[in-house]
Structures are given as C-alpha cells and as structure tokens.
C-alpha positions in Angstrom: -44.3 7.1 26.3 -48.0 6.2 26.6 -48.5 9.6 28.5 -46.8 11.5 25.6 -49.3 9.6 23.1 -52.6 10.0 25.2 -51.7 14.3 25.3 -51.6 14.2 21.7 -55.3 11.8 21.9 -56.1 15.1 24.2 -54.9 17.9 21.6 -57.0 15.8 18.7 -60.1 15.4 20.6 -60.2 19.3 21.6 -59.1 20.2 18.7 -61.8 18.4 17.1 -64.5 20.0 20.0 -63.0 23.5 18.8 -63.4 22.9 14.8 -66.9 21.6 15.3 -68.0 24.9 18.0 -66.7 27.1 14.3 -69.0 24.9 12.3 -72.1 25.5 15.0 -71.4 29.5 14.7 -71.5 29.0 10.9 -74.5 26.4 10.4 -76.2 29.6 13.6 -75.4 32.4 10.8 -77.7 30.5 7.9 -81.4 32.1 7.3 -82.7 28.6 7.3 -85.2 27.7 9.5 -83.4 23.9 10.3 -80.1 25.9 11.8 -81.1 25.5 15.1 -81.3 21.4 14.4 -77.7 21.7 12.8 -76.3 24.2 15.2 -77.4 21.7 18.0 -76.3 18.6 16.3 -72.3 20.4 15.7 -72.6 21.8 19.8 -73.5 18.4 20.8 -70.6 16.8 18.8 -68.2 19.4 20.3 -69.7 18.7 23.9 -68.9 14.7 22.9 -65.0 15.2 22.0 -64.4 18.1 24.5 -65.8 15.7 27.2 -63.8 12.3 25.9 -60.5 14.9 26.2 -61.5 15.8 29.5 -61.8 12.0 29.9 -58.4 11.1 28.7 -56.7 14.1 30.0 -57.5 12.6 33.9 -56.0 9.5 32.8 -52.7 11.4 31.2 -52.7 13.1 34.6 -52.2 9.8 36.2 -49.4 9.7 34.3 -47.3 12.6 33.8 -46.4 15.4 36.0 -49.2 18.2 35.6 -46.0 20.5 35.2 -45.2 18.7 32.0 -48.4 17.7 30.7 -50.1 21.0 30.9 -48.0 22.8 28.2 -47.8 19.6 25.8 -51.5 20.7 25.5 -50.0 24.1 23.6 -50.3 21.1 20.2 -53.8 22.5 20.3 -52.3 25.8 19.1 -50.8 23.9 16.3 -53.6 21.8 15.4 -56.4 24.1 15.5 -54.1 26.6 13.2 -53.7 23.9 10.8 -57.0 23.0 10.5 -58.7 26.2 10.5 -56.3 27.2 7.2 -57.5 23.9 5.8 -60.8 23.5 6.5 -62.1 27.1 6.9 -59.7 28.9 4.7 -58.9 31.2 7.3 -55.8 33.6 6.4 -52.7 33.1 8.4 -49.4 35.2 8.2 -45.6 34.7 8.8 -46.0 36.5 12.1 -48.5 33.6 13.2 -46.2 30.5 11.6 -43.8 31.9 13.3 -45.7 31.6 16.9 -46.4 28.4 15.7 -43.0 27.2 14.8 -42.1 28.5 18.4 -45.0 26.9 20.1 -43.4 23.8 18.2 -39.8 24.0 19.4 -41.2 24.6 23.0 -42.9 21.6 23.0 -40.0 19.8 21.7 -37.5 21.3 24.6 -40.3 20.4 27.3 -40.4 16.9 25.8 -36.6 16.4 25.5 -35.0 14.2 28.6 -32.6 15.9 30.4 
C-alpha cells in the first residue's frame, strides 16, 4: 500500500516541477527587465520537486515491480490536465476528458489485484 501512496507523492511532485517550468516560460515572455530573476527562481523550484520525485521514485522502486510502477506514473497525465485547466485556463475538449477518463480506468485495472 505505501508503494501505491509514494507513486501518487511521485505524480504530485512532478506534476508540481511541470506547472512551475509553464510559469518560468510565462514569467521568460514578460518585457521586464527582473524576468530573468523570476524565470530562474520558477526553474529552480521545478529543478527542487522534479529532483525530490526522482528521489522518491527510487524509493517506490524498492518497492513495487518497475512493470507496475512505471504506468501508475500515467496520474501525471491526469494531474497536469487538471491543473493546467485550473490554474492556466487552458481549453480542454471532450476528446481529451475522454483520454483522461481512459488514462483513469487504466490505472485502476493495473492497480486492481488479480
């Protein structure tokens, strides 16, 4: 069970690296001569959580079979949807809910003991 818990740790902290690389690009796009400080401070705080998933992730591999943990990271498909709609505003259609909803279902078969 903890291995099940410590991919989802995984999914949260690279979905956070992710959201915070899309802040960089958007703090890089300003005119303003400080987006260089920003752009750096969002990179480094992606390079922080990217490398505490990489951290956890060794320790889930302990764990669970690579075969098994290795698609439970598809959450980040989820998550980074999810957020992006939320925090960005980006436009998602039924096509992509519906490649979410069967990322979803995937996840739950793979995690389902036979």
């Amino acid at each position: 069970m903890m291995g099940f818990l410590l991919v989802v740790v995984v999914s949260l902290l690279t979905c956070g690296g992710q959201l915070c690389q899309k802040q960089a690009a958007h703090c890089w796009e300003r005119a303003e001569e400080s987006r260089l400080k920003q752009t750096l401070r969002w990179l480094a705080l992606a390079v922080l959580l990217l490398g505490l998933g990489m951290a956890v992730w060794l320790n889930v591999l302990q764990r669970l079979p690579l075969s098994l943990a290795y698609p439970m990271l598809s959450l980040n498909f989820v998550m980074v949807t999810l957020a992006a709609r939320w925090l960005f505003h980006e436009p998602t259609t039924a096509r992509h809910w519906c490649g979410v909803a069967s990322i979803m279902l995937g996840i739950l078969l793979m995690s389902v003991h036979s």
